[in-house]
C-alpha positions in Angstrom: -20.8 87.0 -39.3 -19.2 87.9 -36.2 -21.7 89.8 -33.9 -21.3 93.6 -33.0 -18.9 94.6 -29.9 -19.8 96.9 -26.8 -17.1 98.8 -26.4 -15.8 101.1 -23.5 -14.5 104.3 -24.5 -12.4 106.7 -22.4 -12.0 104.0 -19.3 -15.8 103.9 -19.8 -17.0 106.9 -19.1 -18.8 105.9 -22.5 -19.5 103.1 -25.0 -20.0 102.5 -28.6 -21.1 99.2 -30.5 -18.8 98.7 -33.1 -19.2 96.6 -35.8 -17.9 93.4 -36.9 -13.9 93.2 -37.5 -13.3 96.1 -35.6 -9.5 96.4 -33.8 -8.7 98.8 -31.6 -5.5 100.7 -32.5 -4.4 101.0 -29.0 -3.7 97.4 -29.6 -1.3 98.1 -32.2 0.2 101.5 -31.3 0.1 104.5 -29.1 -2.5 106.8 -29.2 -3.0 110.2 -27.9 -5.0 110.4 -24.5 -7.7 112.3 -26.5 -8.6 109.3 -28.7 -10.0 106.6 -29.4 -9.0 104.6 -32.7 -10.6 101.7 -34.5 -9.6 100.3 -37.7 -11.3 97.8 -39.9 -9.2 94.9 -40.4 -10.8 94.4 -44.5 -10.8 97.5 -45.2 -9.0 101.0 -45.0 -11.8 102.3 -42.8 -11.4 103.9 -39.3 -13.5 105.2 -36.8 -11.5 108.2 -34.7 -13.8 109.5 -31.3 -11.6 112.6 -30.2 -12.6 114.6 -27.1 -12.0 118.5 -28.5 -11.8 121.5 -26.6 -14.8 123.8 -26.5 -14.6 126.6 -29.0 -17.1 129.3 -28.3 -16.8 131.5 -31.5 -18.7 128.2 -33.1 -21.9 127.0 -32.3 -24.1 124.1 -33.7 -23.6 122.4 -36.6 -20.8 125.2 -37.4 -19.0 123.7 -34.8 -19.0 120.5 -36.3 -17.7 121.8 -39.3 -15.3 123.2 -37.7 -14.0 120.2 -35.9 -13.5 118.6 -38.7 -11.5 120.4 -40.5 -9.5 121.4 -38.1 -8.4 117.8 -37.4 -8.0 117.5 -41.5 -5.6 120.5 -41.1 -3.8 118.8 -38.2 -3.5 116.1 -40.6 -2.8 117.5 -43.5 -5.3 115.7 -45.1 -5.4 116.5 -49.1 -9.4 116.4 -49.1 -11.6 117.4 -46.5 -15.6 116.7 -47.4 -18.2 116.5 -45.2 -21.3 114.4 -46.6 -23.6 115.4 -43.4 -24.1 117.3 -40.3 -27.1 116.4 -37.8 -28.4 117.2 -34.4 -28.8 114.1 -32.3 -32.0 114.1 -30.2 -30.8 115.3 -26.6 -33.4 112.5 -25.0 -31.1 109.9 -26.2 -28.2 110.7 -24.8 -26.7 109.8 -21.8 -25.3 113.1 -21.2 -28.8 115.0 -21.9 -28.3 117.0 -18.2 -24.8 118.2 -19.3 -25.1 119.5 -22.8 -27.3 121.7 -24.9 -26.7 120.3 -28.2 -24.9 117.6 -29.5 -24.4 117.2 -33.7 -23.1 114.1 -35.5 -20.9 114.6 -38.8 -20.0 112.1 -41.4 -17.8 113.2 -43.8 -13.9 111.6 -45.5 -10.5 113.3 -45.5 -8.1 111.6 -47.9 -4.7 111.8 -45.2 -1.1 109.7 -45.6 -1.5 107.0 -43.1 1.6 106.9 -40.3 4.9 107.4 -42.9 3.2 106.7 -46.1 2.2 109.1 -49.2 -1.3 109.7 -50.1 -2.8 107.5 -52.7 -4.5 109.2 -55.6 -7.2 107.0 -55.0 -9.4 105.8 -51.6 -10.3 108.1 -49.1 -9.8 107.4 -45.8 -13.3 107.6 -44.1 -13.2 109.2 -40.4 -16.9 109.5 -39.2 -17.6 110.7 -36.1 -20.2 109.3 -33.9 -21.2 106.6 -36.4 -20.3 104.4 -39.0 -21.2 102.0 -41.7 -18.3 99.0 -42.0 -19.8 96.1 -44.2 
């Protein structure tokens, strides 16, 4: 099994470790400034890590929600479900001086990938801030 990759994100103004067979889709094609994309090269599971802009009317886990859906919206994604919503300890973060809060949401929109129809079948998992690829 190939081991798990330290990546830069953002022209490393942070890192993730992502798992075994993941490609980044800059590779492949353009993404927005905003982004960063991986893919799973088995499966059709990606890992988006978007830089939002701060919405005040939402706090906390709300603004999680929020998030979310919003970018399902942008999307047009045919399902939007969010399976959880946590706070991540502020200790282990690298940015614990800059932030009061900081929430991790799993959760799968069923979207059309780039020119294609939406399958009946298979969601498309976006999870933000962690992920689970065999």
């Amino acid at each position: 099994m190939e081991p798990t990759q330290h990546y830069p994100l953002f022209g490393g103004a942070f890192s993730a470790t992502l798992p075994p067979g993941a490609i980044d889709v800059s590779d492949l094609r353009q993404v927005p400034d905003n982004q960063e994309a991986f893919c799973h090269r088995e499966t059709d599971q990606s890992l988006i890590v978007e830089l939002l802009e701060l919405q005040a009317h939402v706090q906390g886990e709300a603004a999680a929600r929020f998030h979310f859906e919003d970018v399902g919206g942008v999307q047009e994604a045919r399902a939007v479900r969010v399976e959880a919503v946590q706070p991540l300890l502020l200790e282990n973060l690298a940015l614990r001086g800059c932030c009061e809060e900081a929430w991790v949401l799993s959760g799968k929109q069923q979207i059309a990938k780039e020119n294609q129809q939406v399958r009946a079948r298979g969601m498309c998992d976006v999870l933000e801030g962690s992920m689970g690829w065999p």
